[in-house]
N, C-alpha and C positions, 0 to 999 in steps of 0.2 A: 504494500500500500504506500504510496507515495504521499508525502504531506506538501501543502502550497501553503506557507509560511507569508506571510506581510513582512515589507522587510522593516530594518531596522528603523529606516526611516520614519515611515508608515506609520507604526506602532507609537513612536514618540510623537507626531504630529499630535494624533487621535491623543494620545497622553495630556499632551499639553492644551489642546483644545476641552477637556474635559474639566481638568483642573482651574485653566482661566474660569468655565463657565460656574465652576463652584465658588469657588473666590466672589463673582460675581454677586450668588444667591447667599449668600452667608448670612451675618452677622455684621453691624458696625457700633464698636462698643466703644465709650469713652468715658475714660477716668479725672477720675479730680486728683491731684496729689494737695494734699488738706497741707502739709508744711509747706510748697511751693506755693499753695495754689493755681499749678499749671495742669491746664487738660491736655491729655495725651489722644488719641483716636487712633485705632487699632479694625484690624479687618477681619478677625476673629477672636474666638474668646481664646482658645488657645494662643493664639499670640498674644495677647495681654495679658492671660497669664504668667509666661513666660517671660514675658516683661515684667512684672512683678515681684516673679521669683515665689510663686504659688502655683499650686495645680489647680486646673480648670474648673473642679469641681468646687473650690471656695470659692471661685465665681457667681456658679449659678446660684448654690446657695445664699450669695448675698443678693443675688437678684430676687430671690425666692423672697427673702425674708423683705425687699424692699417694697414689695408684691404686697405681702400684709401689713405691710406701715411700718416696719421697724427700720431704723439706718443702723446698717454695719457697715463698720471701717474693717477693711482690708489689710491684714498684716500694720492696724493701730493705723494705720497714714492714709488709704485710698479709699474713697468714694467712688461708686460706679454714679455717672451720671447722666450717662442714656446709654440702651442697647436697644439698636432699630434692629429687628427679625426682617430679613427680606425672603420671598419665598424661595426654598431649597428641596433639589432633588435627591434621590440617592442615584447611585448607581454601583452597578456587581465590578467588578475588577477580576483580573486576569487569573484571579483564584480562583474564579466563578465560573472559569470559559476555557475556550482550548481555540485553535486556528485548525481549522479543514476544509479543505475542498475552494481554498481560497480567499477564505471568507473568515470572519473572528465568528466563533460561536460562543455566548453568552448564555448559561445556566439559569432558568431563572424556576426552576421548581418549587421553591420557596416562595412565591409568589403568586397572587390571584390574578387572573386573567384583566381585571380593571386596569391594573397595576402596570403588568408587561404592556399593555396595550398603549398608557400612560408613558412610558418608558419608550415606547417605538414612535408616538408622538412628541417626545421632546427630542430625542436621535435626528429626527426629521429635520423637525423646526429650527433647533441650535445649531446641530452640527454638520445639516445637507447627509444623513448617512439612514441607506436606505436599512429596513429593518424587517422584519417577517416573522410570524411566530411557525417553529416547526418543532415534529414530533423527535428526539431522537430513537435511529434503533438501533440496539449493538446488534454482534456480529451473531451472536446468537437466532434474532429474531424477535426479540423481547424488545417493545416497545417503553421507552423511557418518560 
């Protein structure tokens, strides 16, 4: 069996188109530093995190808790003082898929038909990349 590989190139294009488009739908969070009082703005919570020197998850908690009225300062010093949600998609990654027959195939078992269908219309729409839902069958006959 012969396999038809996307080359190198290909695969980072599609890489790097995906990931712009996520950057895009993310997160825009910004912090107070309560001793400067200088706001910082960040394009994810994980990178402000990180910029903080906290993991992401005292993030959302303090969002959380901002939610029900309470202010938490961040490591004694930061304020969150807005995080705009912009809409975000997911998508499977190459953990999820294999390349044959020329074409990248994407696993999407885990998911409802709304979803993958969801998913082949934003392919479409964002990234011009045509998409299909098909059945796999191994070699056996056994439909996947």
């Amino acid at each position: 069996m012969e396999k038809h590989n996307a080359s190198v190139e290909q695969r980072e294009k599609s890489r790097q188109r995906l990931i712009d488009y996520n950057k895009s739908k993310g997160v825009t969070i910004e912090i107070l530093d309560a001793t400067t009082n200088k706001i910082s703005s960040y394009s994810s919570i994980r990178e402000a995190s990180e910029a903080l020197g906290c993991v992401h998850g005292t993030i959302l908690l303090a969002e959380r808790r901002q939610k029900e009225g309470i202010t938490k300062l961040i490591k004694k010093r930061y304020l969150i003082k807005n995080i705009q949600r912009r809409e975000f998609h997911s998508f499977a990654l190459m953990g999820d898929g294999y390349f044959a027959d020329g074409c990248l195939k994407i696993c999407t078992d885990n998911f409802t038909k709304d979803e993958v269908l969801r998913l082949i219309a934003v392919l479409r729409e964002k990234f011009e990349i045509k998409a299909t839902i098909n059945q796999r069958i191994n070699s056996d006959g056994a439909v996947k």
